[in-house]
C-alpha positions as CSV (number, residue, x, y, z in Angstrom):
1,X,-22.2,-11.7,3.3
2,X,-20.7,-11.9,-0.1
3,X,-16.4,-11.5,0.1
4,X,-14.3,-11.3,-2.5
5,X,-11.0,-12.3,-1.5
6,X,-8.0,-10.7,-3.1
7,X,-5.2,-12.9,-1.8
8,X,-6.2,-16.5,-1.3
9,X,-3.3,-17.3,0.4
10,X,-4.2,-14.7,3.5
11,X,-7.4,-14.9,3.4
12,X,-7.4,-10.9,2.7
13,X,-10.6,-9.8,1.1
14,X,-11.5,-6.2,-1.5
15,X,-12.7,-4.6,1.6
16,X,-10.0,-5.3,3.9
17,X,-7.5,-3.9,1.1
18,X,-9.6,-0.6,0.3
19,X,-9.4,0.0,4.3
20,X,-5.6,-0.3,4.7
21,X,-5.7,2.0,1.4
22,X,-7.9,4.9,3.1
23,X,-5.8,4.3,6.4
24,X,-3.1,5.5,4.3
25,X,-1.6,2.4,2.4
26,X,-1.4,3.7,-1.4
27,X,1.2,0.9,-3.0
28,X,0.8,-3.3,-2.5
29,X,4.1,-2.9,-1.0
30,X,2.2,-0.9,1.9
31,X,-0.9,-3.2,1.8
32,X,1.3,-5.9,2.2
33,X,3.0,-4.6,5.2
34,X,-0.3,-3.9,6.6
35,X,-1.7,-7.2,5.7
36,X,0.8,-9.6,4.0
37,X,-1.7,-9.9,1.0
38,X,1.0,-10.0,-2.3
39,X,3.8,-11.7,-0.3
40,X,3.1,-15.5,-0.9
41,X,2.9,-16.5,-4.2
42,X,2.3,-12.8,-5.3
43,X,-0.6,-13.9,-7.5
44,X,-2.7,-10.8,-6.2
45,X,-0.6,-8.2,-6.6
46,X,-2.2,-6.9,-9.5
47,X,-5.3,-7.4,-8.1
48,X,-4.5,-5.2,-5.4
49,X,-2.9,-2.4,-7.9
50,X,-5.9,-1.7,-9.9
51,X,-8.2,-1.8,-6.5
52,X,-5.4,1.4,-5.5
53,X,-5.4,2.8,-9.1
54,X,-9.5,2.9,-9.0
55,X,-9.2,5.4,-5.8
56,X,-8.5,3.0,-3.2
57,X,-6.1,5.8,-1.6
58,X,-7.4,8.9,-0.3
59,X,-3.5,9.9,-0.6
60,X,-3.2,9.5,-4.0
61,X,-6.0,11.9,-4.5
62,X,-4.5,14.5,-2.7
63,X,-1.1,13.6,-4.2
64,X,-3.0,14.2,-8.0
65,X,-4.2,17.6,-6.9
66,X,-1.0,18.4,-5.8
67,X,-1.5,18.6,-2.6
68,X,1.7,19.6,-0.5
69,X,1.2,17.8,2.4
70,X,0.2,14.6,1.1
71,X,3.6,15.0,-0.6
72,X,5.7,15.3,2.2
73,X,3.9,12.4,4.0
74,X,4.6,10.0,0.8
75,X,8.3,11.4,0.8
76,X,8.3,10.5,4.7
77,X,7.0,6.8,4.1
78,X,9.6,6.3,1.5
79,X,12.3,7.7,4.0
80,X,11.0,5.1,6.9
81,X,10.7,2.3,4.5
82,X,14.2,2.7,2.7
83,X,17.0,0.5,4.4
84,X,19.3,2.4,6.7
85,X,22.9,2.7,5.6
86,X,25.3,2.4,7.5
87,X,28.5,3.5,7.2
88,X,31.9,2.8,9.4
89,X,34.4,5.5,10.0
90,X,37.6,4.2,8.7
């Protein structure tokens, strides 16, 4: 079997990438929380963008047809990824 490996320093291949992106990972920042690939020496990362900008993300197809739903799942994501604030009464 012939792999080509995206990040070196993981040992994360094109395949493994392309199936965090169709389980729902449409940005390196999700691939590398799925799989740590960009986080080293972040040589890959733009690697890994142009494997998600040649429709690695089933997401970002539904997102360019404007599909509502895929919307409101990326607008979730960003919510559960942002830092939480937090704010003391005074």
């Amino acid at each position: 079997m012939n792999r080509v490996y995206v990040c070196s320093c993981f040992g994360i291949t094109e395949t493994q990438v392309r199936e965090h992106a169709a389980a729902g990972a449409c940005t390196p920042r999700q691939i590398a929380s799925a799989s740590k690939a960009g986080t080293d020496c972040g040589s890959c990362v733009r690697r890994i963008q142009s494997l998600l900008g040649r429709g690695g993300c089933p997401r970002r197809e539904l997102l360019d047809q404007g599909s509502p739903t895929a919307l409101s799942e990326v607008l979730a994501d960003i919510a559960d990824s942002a830092p939480a604030v937090h704010s003391e009464a005074a």
